[in-house]
TORKOL-4160 file (C-alpha; in steps of 0.2 Angstrom, whole numbers, padded with zeros to 4 digits, m for minus):
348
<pt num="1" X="m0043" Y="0032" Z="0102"/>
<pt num="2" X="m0032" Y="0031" Z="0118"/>
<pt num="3" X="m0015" Y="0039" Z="0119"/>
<pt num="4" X="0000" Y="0029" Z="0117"/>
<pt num="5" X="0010" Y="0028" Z="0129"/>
<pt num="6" X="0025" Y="0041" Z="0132"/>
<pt num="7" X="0041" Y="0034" Z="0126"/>
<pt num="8" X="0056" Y="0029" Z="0139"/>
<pt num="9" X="0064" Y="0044" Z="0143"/>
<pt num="10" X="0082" Y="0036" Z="0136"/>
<pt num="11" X="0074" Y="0027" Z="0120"/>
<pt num="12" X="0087" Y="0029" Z="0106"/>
<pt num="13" X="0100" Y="0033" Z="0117"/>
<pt num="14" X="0109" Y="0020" Z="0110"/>
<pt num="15" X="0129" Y="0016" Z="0108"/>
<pt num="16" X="0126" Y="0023" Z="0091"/>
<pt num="17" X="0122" Y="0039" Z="0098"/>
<pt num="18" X="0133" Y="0038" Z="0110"/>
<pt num="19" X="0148" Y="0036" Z="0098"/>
<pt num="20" X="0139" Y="0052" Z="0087"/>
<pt num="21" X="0139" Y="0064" Z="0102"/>
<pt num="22" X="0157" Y="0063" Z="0106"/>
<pt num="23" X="0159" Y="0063" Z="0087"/>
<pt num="24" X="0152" Y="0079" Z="0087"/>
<pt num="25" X="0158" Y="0087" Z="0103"/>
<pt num="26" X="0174" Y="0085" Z="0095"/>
<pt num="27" X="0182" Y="0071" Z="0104"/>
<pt num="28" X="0182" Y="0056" Z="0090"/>
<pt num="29" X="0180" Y="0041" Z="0100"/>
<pt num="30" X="0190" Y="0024" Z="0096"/>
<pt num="31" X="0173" Y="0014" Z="0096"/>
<pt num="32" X="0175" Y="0005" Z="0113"/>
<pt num="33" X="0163" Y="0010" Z="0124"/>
<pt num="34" X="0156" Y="0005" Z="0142"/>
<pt num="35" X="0139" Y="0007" Z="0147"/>
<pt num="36" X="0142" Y="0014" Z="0168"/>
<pt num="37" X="0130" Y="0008" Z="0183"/>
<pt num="38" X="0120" Y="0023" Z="0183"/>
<pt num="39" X="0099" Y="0023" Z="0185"/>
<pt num="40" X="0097" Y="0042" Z="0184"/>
<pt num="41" X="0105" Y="0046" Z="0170"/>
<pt num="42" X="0115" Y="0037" Z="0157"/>
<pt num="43" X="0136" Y="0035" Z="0160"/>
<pt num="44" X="0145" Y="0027" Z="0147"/>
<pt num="45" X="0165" Y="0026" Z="0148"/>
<pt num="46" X="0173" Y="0029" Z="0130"/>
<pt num="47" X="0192" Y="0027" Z="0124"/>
<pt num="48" X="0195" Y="0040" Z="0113"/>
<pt num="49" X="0207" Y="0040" Z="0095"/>
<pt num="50" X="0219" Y="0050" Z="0106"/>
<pt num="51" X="0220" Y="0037" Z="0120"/>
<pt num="52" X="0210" Y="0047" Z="0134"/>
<pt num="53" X="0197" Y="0039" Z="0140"/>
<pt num="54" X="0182" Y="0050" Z="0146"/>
<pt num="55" X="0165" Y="0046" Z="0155"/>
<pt num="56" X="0151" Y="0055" Z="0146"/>
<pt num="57" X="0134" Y="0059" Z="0156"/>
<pt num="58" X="0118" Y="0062" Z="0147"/>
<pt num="59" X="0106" Y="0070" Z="0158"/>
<pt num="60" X="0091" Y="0064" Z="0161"/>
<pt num="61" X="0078" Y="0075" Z="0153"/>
<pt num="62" X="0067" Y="0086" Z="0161"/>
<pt num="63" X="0076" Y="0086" Z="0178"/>
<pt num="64" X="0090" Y="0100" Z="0179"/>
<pt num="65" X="0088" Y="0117" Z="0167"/>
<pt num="66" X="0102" Y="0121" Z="0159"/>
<pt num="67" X="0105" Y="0136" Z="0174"/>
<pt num="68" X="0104" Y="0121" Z="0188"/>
<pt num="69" X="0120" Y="0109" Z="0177"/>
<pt num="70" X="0127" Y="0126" Z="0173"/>
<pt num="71" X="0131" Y="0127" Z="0192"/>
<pt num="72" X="0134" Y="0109" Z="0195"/>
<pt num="73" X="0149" Y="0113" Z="0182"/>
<pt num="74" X="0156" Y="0129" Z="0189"/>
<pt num="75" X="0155" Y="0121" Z="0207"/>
<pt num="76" X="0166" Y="0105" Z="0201"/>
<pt num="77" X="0176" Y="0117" Z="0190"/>
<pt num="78" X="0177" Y="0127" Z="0207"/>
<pt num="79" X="0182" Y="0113" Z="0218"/>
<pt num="80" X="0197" Y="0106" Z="0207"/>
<pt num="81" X="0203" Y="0124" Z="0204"/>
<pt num="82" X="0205" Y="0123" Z="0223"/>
<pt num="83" X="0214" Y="0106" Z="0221"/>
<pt num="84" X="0201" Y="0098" Z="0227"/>
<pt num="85" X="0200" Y="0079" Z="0221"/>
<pt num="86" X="0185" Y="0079" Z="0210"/>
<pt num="87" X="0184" Y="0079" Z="0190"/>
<pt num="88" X="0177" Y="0093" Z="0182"/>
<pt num="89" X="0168" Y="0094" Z="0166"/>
<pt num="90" X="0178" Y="0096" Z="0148"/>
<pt num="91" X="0175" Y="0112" Z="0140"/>
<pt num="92" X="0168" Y="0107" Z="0122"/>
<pt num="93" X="0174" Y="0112" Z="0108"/>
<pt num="94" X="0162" Y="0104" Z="0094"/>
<pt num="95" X="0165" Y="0103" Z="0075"/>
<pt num="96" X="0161" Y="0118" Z="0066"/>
<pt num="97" X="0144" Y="0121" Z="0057"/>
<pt num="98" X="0137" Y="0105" Z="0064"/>
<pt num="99" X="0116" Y="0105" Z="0065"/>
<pt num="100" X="0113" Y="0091" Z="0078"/>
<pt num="101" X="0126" Y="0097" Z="0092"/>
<pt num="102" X="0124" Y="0115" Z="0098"/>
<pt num="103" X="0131" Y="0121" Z="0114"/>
<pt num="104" X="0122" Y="0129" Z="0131"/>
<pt num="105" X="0121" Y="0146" Z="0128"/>
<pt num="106" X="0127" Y="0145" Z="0147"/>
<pt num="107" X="0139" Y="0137" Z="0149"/>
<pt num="108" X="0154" Y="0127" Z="0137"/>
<pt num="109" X="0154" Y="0114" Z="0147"/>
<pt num="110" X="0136" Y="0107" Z="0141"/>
<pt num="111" X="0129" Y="0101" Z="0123"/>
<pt num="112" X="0113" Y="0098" Z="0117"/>
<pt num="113" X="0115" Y="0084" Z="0106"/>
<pt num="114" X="0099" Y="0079" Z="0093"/>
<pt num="115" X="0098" Y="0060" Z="0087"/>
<pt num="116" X="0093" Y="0055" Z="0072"/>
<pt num="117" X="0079" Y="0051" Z="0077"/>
<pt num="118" X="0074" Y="0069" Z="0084"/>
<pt num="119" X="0074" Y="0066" Z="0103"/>
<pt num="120" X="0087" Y="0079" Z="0111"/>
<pt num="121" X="0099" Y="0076" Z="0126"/>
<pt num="122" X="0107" Y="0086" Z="0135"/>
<pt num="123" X="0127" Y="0077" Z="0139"/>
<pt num="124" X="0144" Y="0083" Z="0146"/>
<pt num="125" X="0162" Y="0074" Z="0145"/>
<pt num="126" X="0172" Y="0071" Z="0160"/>
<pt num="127" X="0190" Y="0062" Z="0162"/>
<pt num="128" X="0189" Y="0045" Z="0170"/>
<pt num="129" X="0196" Y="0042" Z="0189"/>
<pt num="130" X="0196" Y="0026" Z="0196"/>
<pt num="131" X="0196" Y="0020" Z="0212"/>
<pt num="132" X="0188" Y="0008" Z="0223"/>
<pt num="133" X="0175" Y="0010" Z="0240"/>
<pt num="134" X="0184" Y="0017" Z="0254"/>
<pt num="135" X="0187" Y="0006" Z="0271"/>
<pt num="136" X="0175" Y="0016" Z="0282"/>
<pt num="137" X="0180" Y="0005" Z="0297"/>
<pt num="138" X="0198" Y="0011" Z="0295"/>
<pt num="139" X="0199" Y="0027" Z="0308"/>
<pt num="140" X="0212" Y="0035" Z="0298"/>
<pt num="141" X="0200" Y="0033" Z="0282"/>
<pt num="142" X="0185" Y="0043" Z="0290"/>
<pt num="143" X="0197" Y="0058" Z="0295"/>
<pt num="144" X="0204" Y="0058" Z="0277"/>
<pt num="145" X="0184" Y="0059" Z="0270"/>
<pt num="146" X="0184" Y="0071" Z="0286"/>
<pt num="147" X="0199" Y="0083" Z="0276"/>
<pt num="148" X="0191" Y="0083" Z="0259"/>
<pt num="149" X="0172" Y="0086" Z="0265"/>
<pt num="150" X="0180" Y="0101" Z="0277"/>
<pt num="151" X="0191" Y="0107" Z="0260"/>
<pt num="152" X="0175" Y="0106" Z="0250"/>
<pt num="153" X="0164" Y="0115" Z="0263"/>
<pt num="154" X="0177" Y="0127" Z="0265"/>
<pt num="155" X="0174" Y="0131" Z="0248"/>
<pt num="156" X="0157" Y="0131" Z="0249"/>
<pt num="157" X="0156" Y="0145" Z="0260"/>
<pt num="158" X="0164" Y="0156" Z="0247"/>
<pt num="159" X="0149" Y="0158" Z="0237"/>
<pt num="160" X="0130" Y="0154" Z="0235"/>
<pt num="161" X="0119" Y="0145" Z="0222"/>
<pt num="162" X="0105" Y="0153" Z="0214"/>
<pt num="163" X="0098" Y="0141" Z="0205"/>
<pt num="164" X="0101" Y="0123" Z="0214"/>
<pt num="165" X="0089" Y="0115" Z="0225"/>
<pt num="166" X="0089" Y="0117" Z="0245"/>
<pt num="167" X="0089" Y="0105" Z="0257"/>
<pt num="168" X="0075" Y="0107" Z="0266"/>
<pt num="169" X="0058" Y="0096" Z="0273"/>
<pt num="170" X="0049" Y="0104" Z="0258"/>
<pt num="171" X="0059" Y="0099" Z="0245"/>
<pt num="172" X="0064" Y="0081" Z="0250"/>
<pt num="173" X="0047" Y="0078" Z="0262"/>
<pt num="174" X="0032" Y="0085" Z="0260"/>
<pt num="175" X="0035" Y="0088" Z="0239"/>
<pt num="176" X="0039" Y="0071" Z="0235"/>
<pt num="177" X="0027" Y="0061" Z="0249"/>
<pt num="178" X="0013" Y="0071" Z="0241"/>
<pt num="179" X="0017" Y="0067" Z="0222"/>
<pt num="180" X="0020" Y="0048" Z="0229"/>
<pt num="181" X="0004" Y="0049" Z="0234"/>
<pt num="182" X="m0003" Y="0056" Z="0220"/>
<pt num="183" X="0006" Y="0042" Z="0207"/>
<pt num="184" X="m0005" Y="0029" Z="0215"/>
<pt num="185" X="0012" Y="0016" Z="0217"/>
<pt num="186" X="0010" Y="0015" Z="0237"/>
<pt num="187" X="0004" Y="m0002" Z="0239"/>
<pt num="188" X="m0018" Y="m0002" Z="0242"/>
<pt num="189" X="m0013" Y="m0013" Z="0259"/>
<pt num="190" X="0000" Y="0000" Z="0267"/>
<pt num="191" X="m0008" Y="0016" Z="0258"/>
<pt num="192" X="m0017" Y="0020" Z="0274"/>
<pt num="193" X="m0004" Y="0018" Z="0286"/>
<pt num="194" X="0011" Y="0022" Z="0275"/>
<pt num="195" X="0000" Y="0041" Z="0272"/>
<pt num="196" X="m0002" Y="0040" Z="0291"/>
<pt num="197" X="0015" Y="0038" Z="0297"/>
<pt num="198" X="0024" Y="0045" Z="0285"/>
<pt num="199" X="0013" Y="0063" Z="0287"/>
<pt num="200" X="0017" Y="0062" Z="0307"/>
<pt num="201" X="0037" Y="0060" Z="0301"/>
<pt num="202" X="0036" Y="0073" Z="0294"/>
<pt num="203" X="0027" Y="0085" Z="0307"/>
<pt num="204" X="0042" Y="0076" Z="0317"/>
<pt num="205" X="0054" Y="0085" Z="0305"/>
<pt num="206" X="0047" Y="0101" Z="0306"/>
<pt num="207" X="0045" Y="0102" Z="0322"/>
<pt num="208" X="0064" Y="0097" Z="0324"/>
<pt num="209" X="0071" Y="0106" Z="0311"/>
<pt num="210" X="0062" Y="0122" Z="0318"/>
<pt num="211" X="0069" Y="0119" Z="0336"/>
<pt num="212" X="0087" Y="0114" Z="0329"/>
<pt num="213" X="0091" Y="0126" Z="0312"/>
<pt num="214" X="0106" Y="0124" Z="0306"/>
<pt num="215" X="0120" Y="0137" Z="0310"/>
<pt num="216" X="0124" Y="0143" Z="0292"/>
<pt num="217" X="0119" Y="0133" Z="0275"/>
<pt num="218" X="0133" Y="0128" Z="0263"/>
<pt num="219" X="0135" Y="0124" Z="0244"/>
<pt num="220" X="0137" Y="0104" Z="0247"/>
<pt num="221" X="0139" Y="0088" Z="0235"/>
<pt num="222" X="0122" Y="0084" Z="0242"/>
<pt num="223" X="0122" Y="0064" Z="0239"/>
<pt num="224" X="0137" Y="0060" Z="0248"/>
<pt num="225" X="0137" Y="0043" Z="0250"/>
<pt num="226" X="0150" Y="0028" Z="0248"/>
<pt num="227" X="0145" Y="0024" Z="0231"/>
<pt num="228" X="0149" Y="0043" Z="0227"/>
<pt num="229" X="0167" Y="0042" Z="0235"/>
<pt num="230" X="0182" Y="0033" Z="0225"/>
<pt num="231" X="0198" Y="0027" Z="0235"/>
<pt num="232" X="0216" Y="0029" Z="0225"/>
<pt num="233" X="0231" Y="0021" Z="0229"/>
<pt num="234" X="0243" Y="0031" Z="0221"/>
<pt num="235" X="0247" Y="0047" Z="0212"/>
<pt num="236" X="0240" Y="0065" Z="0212"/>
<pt num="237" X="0225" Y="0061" Z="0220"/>
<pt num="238" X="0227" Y="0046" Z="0231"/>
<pt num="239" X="0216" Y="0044" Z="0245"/>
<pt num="240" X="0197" Y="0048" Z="0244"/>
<pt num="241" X="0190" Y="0055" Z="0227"/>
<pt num="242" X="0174" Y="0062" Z="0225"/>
<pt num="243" X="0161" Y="0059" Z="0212"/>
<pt num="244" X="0144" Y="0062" Z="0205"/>
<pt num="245" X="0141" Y="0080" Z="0208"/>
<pt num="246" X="0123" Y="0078" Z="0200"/>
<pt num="247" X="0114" Y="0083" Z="0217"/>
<pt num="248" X="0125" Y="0096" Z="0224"/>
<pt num="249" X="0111" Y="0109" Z="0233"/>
<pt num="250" X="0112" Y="0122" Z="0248"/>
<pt num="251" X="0110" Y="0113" Z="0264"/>
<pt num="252" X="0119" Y="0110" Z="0281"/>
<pt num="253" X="0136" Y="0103" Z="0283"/>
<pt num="254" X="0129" Y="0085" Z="0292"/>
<pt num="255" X="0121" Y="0082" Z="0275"/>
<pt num="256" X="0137" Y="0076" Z="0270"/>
<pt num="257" X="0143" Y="0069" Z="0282"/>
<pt num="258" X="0127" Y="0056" Z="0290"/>
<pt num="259" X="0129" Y="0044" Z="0275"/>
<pt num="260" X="0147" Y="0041" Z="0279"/>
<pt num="261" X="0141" Y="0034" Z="0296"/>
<pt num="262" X="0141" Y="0017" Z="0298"/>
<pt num="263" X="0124" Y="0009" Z="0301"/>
<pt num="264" X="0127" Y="0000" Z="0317"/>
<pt num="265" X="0121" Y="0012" Z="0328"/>
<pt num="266" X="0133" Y="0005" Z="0342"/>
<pt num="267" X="0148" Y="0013" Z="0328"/>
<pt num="268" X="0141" Y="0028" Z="0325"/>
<pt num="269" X="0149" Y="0038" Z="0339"/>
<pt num="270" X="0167" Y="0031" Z="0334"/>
<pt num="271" X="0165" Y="0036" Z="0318"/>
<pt num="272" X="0160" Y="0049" Z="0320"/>
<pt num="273" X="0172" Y="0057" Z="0331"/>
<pt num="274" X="0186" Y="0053" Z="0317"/>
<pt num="275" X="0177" Y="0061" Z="0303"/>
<pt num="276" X="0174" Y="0078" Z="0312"/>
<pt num="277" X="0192" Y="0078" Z="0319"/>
<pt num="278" X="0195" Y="0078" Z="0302"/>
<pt num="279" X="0184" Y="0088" Z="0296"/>
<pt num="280" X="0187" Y="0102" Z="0308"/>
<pt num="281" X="0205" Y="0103" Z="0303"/>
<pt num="282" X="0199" Y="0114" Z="0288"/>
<pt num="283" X="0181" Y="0118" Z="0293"/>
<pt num="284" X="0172" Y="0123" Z="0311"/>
<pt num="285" X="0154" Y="0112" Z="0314"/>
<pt num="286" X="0143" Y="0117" Z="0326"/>
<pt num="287" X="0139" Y="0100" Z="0336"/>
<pt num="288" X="0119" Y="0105" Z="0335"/>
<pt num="289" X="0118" Y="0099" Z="0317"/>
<pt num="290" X="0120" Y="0082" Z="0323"/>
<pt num="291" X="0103" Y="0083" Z="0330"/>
<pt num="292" X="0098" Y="0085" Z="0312"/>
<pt num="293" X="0104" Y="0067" Z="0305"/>
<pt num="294" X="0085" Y="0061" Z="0311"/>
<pt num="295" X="0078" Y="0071" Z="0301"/>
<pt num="296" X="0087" Y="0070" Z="0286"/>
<pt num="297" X="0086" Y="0052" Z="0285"/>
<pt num="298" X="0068" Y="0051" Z="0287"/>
<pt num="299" X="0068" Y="0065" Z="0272"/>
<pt num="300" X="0079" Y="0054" Z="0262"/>
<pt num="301" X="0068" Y="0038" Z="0266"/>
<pt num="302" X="0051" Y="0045" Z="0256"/>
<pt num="303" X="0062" Y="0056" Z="0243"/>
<pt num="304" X="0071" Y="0039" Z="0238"/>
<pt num="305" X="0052" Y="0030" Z="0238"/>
<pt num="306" X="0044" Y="0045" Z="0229"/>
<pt num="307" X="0062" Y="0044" Z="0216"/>
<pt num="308" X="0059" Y="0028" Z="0211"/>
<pt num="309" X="0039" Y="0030" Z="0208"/>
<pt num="310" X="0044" Y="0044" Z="0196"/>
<pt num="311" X="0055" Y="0032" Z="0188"/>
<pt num="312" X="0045" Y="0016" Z="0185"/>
<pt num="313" X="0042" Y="0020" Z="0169"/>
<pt num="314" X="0061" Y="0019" Z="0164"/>
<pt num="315" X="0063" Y="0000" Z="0159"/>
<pt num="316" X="0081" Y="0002" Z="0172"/>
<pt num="317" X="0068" Y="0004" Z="0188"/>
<pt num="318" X="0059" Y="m0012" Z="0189"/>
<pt num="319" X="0073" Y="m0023" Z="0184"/>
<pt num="320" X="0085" Y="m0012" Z="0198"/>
<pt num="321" X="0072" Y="m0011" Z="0212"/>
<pt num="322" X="0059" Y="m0027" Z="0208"/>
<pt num="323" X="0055" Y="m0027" Z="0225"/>
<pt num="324" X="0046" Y="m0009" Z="0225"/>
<pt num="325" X="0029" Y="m0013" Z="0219"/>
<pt num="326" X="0027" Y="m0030" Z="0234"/>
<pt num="327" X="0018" Y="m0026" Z="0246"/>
<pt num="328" X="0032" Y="m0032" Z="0259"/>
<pt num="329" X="0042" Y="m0014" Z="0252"/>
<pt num="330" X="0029" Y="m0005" Z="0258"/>
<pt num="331" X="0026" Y="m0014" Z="0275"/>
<pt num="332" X="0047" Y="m0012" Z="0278"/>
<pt num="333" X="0041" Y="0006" Z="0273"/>
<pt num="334" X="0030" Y="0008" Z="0286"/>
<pt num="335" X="0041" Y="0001" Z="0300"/>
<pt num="336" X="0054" Y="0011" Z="0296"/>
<pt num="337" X="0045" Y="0024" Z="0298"/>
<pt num="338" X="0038" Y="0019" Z="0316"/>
<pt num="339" X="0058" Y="0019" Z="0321"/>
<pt num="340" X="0060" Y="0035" Z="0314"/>
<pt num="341" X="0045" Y="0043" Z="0324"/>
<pt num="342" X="0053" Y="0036" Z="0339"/>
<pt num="343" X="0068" Y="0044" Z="0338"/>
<pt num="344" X="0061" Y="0060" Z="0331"/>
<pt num="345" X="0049" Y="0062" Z="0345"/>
<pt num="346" X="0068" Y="0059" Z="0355"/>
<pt num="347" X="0073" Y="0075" Z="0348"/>
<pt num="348" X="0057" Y="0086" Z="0351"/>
């Protein structure tokens, strides 16, 4: 008799649930809830009964120990001790002698919640900022992400992770490329010259990386984005806000700061220039790093293929991303890749 399939890995996750959680966690929520755009784990915002309204995560399951969220939390925790604009955490503080909700045994900042159902999730609570996406044509804007990312690197530099991922060609090449491969989702019409090119990128890589190693690595936020940067108007923390700590690794400054560029390559030495005279203002950068973006986009390319293959399962990947199992995804795969060998060979 075959196996059934595995179940999605959010199934029962439900507001129900949701509602429980904080229940338990002691925070009573009001009922109103808001289910948050977020594909790898779960974000739903909740009014509570004593009018705060808090953003809780559930993690999704098997992807972080407890050890690796243990020091996402201490980092943001870290970061807004150093009045930093990014929202840390809540410490929990569940009801007393309740079975379904236990605490890490790391960290209070983390509870392991157990449905009704039996499935366990792993969830923290957060207050909620909002904001909107930052004018990254506005010069004075790319210097004010310029302050906070030389504030947060500062901060960085203080200490190390132990139990975070590194970026590195490893971890967001060769690791994921290969179990791309191995999940059978490239499409049969590209597979040979998707496995082609995307194994001479990589040698690429290396053979940058190698030549071009960064001066020092750095605790970063990892995933730094637009998406993951929220602009306020007004009040403590007006100006650019930081979100999403969820990829925070060790890795070179210019991780940071690439995805910030504009994509226009014709813009990319204007904004540049603003964002590292801002940056510099709290932070040195060695110039060499820039010699790194190449590579670091050509990682991020297969790691974000090789992400969503992992996912397809999750009912949230084909509705998000129906256009990654047509062959014309792969084919816009394979000439991205071409341009990317081109400008790594540049560099070599």
């Amino acid at each position: 008799m075959p196996a059934s399939p595995p179940s999605p890995p959010f199934a029962g996750l439900d507001p129900a649930a949701v509602l429980q959680a904080l229940h338990l966690a002691g925070l009573p929520p009001d009922g109103r809830l808001l289910q948050l755009n977020s594909y790898e784990n779960r974000v739903w915002q909740a009014h509570l009964d004593d009018g705060r309204v808090v953003v809780a995560k559930f993690y999704r399951p098997g992807r972080w120990s407890d050890a690796q969220i243990a020091e996402e939390h201490a980092f943001a925790a870290e970061l807004a001790q150093a009045d930093l604009p990014v929202v840390p955490p809540l410490v929990l503080h569940p009801l007393e002698h309740v079975g379904p909700l236990q605490l890490s045994p790391i960290t209070p900042t983390l509870a392991h919640v157990t449905t009704d159902e039996g499935q366990v999730f792993r969830f923290s609570v957060s207050e909620r900022r909002t904001g909107r996406a930052p004018e990254l044509e506005d010069p004075e804007v790319l210097r004010r992400l310029g302050h906070l990312l030389g504030r947060l690197h500062a901060v960085g530099a203080r200490g190390r992770f132990e139990h975070r991922r590194r970026i590195d060609s490893a971890t967001l090449g060769h690791q994921p490329r290969q179990r791309l491969i191995d999940s059978g989702r490239v499409d049969p019409e590209i597979d040979h010259a998707w496995v082609r090119l995307s194994a001479q990128a990589l040698d690429l890589v290396d053979a940058v990386m190698e030549r071009h190693p960064p001066a020092r690595l750095l605790r970063l936020h990892g995933d730094c984005h637009p998406g993951n940067v929220l602009w306020r108007e007004e009040g403590a923390f007006s100006g650019p806000n930081l979100v999403d700590l969820d990829d925070c690794a060790t890795g070179p400054a210019i991780q940071d700061l690439w995805m910030l560029l504009p994509g226009e390559r014709a813009a990319v030495a204007a904004a540049q220039d603003h964002l590292l005279d801002g940056y510099r203002d709290f932070m040195d950068f060695d110039d060499r790093e820039l010699l790194l973006i190449e590579p670091l986009r050509t990682l991020r390319m297969i790691h974000h293929s090789a992400w969503i293959a992992e996912r397809w399962d999750d009912p949230a990947f084909p509705v998000a991303f129906p256009w990654f199992a047509s062959p014309s995804y792969w084919s816009q795969q394979a000439n991205e890749l071409r341009e990317q060998i081109d400008r790594l060979q540049d560099l070599t």
